[in-house]
Backbone as a chain_set.jsonl record, in Angstrom:
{"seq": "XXXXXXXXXXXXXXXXXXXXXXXXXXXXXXXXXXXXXXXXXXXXXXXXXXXXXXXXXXXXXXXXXXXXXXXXXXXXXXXXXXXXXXXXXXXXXXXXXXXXXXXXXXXXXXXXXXXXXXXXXXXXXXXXXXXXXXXXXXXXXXXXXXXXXXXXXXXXXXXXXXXXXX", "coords": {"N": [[18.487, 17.419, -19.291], [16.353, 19.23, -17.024], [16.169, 19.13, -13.548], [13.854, 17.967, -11.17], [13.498, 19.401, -7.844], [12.113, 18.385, -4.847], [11.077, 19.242, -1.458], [11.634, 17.753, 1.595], [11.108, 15.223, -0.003], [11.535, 11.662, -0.233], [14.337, 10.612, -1.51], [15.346, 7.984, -1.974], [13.577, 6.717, -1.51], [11.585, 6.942, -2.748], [13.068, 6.51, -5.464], [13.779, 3.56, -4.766], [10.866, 2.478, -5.506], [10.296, 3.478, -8.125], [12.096, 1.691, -9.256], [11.269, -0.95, -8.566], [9.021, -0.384, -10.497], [9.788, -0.037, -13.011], [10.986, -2.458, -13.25], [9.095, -4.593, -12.75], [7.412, -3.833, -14.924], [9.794, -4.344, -17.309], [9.954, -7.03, -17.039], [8.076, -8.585, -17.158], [5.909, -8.896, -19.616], [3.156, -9.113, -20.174], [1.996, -8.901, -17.573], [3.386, -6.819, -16.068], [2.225, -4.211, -16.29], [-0.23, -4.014, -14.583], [0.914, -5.342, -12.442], [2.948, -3.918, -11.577], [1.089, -1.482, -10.826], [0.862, -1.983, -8.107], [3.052, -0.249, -7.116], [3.359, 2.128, -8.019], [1.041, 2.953, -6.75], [2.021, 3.357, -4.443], [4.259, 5.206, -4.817], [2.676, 7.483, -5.501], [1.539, 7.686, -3.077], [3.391, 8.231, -1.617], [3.771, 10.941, -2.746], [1.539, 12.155, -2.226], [1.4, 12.48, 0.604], [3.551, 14.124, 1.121], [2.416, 16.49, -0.201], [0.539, 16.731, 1.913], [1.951, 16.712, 4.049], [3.373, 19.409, 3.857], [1.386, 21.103, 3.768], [0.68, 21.417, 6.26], [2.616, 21.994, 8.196], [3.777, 21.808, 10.94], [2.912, 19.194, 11.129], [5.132, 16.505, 11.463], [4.541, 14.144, 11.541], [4.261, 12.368, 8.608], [7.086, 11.697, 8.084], [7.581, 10.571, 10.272], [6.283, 8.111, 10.299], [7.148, 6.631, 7.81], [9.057, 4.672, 8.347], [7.773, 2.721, 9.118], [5.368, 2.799, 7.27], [7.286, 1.407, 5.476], [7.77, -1.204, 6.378], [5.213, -2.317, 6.876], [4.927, -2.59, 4.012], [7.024, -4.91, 3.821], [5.927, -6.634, 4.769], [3.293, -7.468, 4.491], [1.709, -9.811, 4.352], [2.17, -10.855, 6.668], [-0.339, -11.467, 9.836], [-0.395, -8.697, 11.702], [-0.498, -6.666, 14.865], [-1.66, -4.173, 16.27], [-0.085, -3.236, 18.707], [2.417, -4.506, 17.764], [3.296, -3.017, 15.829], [3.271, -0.233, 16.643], [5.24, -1.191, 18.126], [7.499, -1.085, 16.456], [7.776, 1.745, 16.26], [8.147, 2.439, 18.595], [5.955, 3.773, 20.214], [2.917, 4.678, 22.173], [0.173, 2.073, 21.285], [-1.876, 3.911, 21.241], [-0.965, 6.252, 20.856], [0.122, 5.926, 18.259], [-2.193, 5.439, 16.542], [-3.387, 7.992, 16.433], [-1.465, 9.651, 14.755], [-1.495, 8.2, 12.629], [-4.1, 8.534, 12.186], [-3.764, 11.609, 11.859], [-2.033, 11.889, 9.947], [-2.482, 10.534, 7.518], [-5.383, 10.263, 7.28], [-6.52, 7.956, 7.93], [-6.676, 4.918, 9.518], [-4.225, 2.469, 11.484], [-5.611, -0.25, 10.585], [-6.56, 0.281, 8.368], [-5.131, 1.451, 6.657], [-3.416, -0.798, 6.018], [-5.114, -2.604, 5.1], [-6.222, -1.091, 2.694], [-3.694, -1.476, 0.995], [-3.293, -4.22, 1.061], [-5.556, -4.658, -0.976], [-5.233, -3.548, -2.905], [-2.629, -4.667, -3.951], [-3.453, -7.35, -4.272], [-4.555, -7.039, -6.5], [-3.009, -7.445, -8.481], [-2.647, -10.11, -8.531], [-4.843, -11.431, -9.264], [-4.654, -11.558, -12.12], [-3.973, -13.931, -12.641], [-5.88, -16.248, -13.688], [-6.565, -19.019, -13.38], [-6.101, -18.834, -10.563], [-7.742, -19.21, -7.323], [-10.147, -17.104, -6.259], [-10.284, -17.233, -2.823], [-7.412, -17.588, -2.443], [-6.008, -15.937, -3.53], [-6.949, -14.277, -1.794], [-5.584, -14.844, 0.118], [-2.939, -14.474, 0.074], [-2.175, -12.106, 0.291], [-2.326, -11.647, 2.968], [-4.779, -11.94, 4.064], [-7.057, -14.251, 5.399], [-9.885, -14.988, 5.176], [-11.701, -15.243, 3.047], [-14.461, -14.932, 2.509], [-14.083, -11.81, 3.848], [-12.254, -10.946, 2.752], [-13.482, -10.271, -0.002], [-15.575, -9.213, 0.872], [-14.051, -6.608, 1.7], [-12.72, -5.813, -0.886], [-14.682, -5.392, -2.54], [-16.347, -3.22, -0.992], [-14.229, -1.616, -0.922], [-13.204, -1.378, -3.993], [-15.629, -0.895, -5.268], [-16.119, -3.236, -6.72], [-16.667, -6.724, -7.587], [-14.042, -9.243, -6.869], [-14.019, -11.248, -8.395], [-15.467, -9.655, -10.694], [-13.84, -7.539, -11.024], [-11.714, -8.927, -12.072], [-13.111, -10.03, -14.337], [-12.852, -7.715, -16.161], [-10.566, -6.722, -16.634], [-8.903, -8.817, -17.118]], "CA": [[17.241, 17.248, -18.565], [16.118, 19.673, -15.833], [16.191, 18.191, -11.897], [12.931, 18.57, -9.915], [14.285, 19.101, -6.213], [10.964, 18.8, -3.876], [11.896, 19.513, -0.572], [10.764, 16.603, 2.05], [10.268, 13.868, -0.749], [12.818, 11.009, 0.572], [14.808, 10.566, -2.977], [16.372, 7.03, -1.886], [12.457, 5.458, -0.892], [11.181, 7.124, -4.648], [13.876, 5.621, -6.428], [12.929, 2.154, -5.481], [9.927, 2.611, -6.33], [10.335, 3.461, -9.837], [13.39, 1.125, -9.826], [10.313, -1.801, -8.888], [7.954, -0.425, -11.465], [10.891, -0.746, -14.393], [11.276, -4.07, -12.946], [7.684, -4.925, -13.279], [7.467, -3.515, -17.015], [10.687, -5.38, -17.958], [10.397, -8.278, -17.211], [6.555, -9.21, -17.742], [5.468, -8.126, -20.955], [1.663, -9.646, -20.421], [0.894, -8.748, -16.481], [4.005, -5.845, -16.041], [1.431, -2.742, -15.975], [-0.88, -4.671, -13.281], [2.027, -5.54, -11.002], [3.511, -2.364, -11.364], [0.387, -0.408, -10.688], [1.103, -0.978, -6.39], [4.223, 0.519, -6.691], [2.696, 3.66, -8.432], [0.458, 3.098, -5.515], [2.829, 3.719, -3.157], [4.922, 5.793, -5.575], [1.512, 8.252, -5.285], [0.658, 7.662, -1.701], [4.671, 9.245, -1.131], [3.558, 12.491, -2.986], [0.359, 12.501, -1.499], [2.351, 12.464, 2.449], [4.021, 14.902, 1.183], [1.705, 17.388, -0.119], [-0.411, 16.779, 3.339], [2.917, 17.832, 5.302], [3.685, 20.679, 3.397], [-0.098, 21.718, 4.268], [0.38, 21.204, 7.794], [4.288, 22.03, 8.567], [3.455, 21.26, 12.474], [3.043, 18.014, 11.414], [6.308, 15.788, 11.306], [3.748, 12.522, 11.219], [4.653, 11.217, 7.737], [8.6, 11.131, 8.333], [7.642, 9.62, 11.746], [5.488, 6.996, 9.784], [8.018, 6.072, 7.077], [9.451, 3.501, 8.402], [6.719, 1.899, 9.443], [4.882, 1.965, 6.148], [7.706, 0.508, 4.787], [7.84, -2.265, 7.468], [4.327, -3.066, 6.471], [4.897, -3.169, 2.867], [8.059, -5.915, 3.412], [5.704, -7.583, 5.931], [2.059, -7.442, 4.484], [1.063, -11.511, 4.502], [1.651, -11.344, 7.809], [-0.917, -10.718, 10.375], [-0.097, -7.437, 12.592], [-1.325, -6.547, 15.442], [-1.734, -2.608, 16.969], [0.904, -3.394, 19.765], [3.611, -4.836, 17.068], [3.154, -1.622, 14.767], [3.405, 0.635, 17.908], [6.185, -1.286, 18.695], [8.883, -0.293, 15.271], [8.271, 3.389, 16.783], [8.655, 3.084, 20.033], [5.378, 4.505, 20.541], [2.422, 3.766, 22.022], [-1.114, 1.976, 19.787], [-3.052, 4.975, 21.296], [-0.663, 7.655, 20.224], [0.195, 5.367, 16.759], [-3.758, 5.486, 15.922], [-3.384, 9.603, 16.733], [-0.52, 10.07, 14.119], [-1.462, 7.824, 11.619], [-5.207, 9.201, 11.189], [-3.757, 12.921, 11.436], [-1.457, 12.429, 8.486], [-2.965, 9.832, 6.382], [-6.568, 10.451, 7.459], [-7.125, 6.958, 7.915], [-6.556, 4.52, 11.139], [-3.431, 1.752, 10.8], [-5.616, -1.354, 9.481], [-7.269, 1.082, 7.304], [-4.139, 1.662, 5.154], [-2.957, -1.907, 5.541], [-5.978, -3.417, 4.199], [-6.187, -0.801, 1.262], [-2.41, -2.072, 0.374], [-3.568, -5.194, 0.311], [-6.658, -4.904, -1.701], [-4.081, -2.998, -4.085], [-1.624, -6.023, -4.246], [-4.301, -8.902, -4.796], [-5.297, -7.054, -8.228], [-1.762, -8.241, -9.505], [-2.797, -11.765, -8.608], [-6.625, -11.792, -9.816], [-4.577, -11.647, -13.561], [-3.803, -15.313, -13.224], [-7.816, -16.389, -13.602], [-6.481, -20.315, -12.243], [-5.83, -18.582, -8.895], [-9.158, -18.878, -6.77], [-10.565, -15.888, -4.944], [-9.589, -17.082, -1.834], [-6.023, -17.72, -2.258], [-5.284, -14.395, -3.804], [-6.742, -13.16, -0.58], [-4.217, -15.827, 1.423], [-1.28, -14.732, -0.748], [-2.059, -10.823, 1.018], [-2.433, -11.801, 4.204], [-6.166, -12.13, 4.146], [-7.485, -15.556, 5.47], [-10.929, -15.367, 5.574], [-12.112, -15.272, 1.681], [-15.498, -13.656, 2.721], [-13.714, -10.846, 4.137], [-11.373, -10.532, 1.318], [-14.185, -10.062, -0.955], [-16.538, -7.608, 1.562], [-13.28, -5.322, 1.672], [-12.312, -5.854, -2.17], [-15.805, -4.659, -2.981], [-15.645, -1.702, -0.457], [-13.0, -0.07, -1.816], [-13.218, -0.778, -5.51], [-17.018, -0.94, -6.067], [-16.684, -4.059, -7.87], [-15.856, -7.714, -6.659], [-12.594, -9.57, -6.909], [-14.322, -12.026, -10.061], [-15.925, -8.898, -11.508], [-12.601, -6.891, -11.934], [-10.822, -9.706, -13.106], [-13.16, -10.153, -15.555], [-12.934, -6.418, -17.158], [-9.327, -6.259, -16.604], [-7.963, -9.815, -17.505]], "C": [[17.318, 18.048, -17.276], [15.672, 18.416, -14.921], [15.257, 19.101, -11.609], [13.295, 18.559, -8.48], [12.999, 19.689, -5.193], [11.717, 18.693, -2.171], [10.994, 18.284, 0.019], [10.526, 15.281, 1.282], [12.058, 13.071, 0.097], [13.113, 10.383, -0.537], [14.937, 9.011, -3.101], [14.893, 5.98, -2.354], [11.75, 5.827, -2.891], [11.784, 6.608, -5.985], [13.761, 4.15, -6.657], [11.803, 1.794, -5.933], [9.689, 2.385, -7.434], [11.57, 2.276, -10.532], [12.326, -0.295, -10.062], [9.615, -1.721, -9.998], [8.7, -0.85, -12.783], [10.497, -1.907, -14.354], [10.2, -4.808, -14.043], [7.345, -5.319, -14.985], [8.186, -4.034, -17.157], [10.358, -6.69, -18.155], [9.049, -9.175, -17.393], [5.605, -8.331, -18.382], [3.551, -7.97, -20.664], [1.465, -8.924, -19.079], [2.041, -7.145, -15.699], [3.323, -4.338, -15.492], [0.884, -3.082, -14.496], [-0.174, -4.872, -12.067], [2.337, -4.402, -10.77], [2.446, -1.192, -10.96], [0.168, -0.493, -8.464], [1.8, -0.317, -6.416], [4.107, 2.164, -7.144], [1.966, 4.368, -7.368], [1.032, 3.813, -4.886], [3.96, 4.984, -3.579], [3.744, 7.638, -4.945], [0.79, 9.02, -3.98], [2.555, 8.735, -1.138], [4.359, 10.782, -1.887], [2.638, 13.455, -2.477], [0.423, 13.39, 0.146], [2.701, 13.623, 2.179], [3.608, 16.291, 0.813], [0.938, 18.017, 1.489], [0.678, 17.511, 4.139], [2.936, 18.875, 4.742], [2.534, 21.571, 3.466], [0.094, 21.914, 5.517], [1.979, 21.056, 7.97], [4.258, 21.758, 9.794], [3.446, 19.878, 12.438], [4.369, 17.232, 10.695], [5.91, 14.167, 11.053], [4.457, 11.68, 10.011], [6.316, 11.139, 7.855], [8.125, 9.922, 9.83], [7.44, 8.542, 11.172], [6.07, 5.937, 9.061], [8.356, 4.806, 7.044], [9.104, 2.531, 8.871], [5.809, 1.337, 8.386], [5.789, 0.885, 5.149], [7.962, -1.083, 5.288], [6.617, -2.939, 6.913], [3.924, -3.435, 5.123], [5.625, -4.872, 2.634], [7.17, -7.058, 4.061], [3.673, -7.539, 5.792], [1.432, -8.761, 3.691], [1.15, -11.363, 5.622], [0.703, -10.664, 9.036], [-0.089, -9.977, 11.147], [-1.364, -6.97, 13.322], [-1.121, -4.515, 16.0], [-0.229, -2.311, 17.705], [2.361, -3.439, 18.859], [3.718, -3.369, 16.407], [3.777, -0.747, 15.625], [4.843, 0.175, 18.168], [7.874, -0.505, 17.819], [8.854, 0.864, 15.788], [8.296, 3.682, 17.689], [7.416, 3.775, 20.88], [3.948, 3.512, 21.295], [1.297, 3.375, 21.198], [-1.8, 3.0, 20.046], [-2.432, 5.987, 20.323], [-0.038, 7.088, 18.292], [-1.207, 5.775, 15.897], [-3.861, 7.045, 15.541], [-2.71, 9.96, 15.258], [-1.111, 9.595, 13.218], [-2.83, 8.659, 11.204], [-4.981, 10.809, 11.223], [-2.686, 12.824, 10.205], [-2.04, 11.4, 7.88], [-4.345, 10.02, 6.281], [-7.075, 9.262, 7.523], [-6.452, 5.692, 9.503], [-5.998, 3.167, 10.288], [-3.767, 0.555, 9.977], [-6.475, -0.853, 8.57], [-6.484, 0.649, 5.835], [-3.59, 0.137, 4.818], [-4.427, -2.912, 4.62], [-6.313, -2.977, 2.563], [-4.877, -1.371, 0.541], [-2.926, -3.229, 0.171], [-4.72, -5.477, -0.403], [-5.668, -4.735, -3.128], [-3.53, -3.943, -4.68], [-2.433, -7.127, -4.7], [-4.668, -8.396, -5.893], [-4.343, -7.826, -9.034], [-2.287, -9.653, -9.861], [-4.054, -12.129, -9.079], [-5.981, -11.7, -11.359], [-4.065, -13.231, -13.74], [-5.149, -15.83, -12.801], [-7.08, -18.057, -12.806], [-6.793, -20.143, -10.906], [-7.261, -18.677, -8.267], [-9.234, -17.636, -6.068], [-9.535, -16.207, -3.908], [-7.874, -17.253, -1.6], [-5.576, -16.587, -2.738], [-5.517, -13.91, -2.464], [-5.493, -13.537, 0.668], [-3.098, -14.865, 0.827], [-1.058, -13.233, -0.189], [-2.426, -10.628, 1.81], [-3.958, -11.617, 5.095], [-6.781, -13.268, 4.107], [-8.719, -16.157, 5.052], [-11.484, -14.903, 3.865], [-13.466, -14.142, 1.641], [-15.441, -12.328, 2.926], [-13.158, -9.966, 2.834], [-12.446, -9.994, 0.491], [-15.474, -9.166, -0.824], [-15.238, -6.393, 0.897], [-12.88, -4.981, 0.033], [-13.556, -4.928, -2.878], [-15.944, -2.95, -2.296], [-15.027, -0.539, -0.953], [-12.907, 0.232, -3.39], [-14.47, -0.406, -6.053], [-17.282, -2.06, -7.013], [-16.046, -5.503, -6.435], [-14.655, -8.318, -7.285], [-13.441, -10.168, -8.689], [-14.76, -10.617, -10.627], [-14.636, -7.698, -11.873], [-11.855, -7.891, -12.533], [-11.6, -10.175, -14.398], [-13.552, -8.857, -16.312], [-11.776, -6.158, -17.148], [-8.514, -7.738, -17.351], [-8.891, -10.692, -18.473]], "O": [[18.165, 17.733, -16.441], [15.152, 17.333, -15.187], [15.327, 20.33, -11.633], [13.365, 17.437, -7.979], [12.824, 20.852, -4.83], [12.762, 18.099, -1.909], [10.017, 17.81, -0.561], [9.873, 14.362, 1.776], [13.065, 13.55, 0.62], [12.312, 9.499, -0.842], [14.684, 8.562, -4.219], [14.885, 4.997, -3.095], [11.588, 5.071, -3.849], [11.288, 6.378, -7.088], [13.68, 3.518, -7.711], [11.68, 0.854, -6.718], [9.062, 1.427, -7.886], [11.86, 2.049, -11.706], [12.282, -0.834, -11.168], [9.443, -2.756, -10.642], [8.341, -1.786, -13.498], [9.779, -2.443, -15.198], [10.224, -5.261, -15.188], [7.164, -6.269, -15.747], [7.62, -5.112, -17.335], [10.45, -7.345, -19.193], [9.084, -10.355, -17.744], [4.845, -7.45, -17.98], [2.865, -6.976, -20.904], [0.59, -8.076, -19.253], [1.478, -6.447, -14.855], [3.745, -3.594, -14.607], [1.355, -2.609, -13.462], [-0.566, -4.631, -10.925], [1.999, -3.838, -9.73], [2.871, -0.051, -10.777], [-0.335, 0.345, -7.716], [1.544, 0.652, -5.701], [4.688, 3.128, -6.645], [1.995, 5.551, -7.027], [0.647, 4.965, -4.689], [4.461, 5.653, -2.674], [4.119, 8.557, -4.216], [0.092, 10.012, -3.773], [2.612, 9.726, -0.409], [4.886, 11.755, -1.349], [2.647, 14.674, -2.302], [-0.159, 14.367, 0.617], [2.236, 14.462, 2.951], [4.204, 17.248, 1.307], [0.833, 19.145, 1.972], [0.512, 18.57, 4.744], [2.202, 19.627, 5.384], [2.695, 22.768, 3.228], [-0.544, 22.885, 5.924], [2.492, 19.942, 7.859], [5.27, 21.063, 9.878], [3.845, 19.232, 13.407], [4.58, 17.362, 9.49], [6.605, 13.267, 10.582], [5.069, 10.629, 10.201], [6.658, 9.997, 7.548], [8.431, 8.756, 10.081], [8.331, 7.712, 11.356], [5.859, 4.742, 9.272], [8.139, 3.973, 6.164], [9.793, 1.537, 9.1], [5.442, 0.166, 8.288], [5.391, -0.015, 4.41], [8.317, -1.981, 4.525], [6.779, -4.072, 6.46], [3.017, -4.22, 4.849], [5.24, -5.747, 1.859], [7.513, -8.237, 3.971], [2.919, -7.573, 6.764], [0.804, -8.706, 2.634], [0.094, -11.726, 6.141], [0.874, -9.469, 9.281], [1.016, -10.47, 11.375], [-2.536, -6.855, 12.963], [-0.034, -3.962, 15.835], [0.564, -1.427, 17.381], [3.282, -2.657, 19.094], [4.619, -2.691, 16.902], [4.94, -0.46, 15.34], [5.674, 1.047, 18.422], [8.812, 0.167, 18.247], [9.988, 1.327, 15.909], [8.425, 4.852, 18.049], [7.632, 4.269, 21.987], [3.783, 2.297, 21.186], [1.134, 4.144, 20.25], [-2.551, 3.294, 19.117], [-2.982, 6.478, 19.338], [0.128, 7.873, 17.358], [-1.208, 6.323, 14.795], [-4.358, 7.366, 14.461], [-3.459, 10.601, 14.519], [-1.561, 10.517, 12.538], [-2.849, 9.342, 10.18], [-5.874, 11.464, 10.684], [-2.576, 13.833, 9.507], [-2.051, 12.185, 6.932], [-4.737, 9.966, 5.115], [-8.254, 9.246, 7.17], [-5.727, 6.168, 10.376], [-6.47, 2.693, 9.255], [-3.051, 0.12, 9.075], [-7.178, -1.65, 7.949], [-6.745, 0.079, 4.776], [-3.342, -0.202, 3.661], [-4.376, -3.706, 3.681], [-6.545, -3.704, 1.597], [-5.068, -1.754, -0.613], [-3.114, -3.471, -1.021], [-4.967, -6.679, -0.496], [-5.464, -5.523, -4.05], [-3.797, -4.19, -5.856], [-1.97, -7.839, -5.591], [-5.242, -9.227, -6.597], [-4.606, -8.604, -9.95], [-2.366, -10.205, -10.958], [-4.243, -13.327, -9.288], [-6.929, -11.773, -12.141], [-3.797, -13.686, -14.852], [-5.476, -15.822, -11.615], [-7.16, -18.11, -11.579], [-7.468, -20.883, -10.19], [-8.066, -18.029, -8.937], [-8.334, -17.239, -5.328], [-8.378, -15.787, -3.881], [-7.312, -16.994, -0.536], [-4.525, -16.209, -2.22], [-4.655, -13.252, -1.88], [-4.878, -12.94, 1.551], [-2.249, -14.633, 1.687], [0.125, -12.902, -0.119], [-3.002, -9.549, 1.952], [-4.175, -11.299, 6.265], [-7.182, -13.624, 2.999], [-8.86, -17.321, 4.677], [-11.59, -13.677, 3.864], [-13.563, -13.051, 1.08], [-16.301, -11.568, 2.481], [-13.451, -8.923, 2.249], [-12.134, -8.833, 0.228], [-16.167, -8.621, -1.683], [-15.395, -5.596, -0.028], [-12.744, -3.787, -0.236], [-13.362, -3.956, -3.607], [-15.731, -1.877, -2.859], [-15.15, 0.655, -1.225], [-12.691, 1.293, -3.976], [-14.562, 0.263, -7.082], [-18.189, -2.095, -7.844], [-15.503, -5.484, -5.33], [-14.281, -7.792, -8.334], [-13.382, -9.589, -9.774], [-13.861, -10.436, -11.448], [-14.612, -7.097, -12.947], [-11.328, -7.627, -13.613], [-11.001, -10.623, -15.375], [-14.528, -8.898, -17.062], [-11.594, -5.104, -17.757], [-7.554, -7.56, -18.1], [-8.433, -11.689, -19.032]]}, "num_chains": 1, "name": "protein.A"}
């Protein structure tokens, strides 16, 4: 088997990745694809970073970012505020807001709320679960909200993908 060797991809953060998505597929035959389709997410959103730098070599943003998105993956139930975010890099929320919408094109509770719209599809495949507690279970309190932003981004609502998907 030929080795693809992209320059910039960070081999270690792509590996768990795909090491989660296995997971996923292994070990749940019935909801496996569904779970596994954040980590593709994020699997996607690392090739994506990395196309954007390699467009823009001036910008060093998504290494800067790194370890911040991964901070808010281990840590996305809990609320975050501008200041805390700012704080993992040392930087401050003005010049955090700067970085994040010049390499991602989007502003920090942008991307955290698309992650968690992402993550609550897993949980809309157990139909028991109510709306609002899928939105609790991704750090989304307010049910109404959950289900403005759910619509937003997918074009459908939380009950109306779960019932074309599950």
């Amino acid at each position: 088997v030929d080795a693809v060797v992209l320059n910039g991809v960070d081999s270690s953060r792509c590996e768990r990745i795909l090491r989660q998505i296995l997971t996923e597929l292994k070990t749940d035959r019935l909801h496996g694809m569904e779970r596994s389709s954040s980590h593709l997410y994020e699997l996607i959103m690392e090739f994506y970073m990395l196309q954007n730098d390699q467009m823009q070599p001036q910008s060093k943003g998504m290494q800067r970012l790194l370890p911040l998105l991964d901070y808010i993956d281990e840590h996305i139930t809990e609320q975050m505020t501008l200041s805390d975010l700012a704080e993992i890099l040392s930087v401050t929320p003005q010049h955090l807001c700067r970085t994040f919408k010049e390499t991602l094109s989007m502003r920090p509770f942008e991307y955290i709320t698309r992650r968690r719209i992402q993550i609550s599809k897993r949980y809309l495949a157990d139909r028991n679960m109510k709306i609002a507690a899928v939105g609790q279970m991704v750090g989304i309190r307010d049910v109404s909200y959950y289900c403005y932003n759910f619509k937003r981004l997918e074009g459908i609502t939380p009950n109306e993908f779960r019932a074309q998907n599950f």
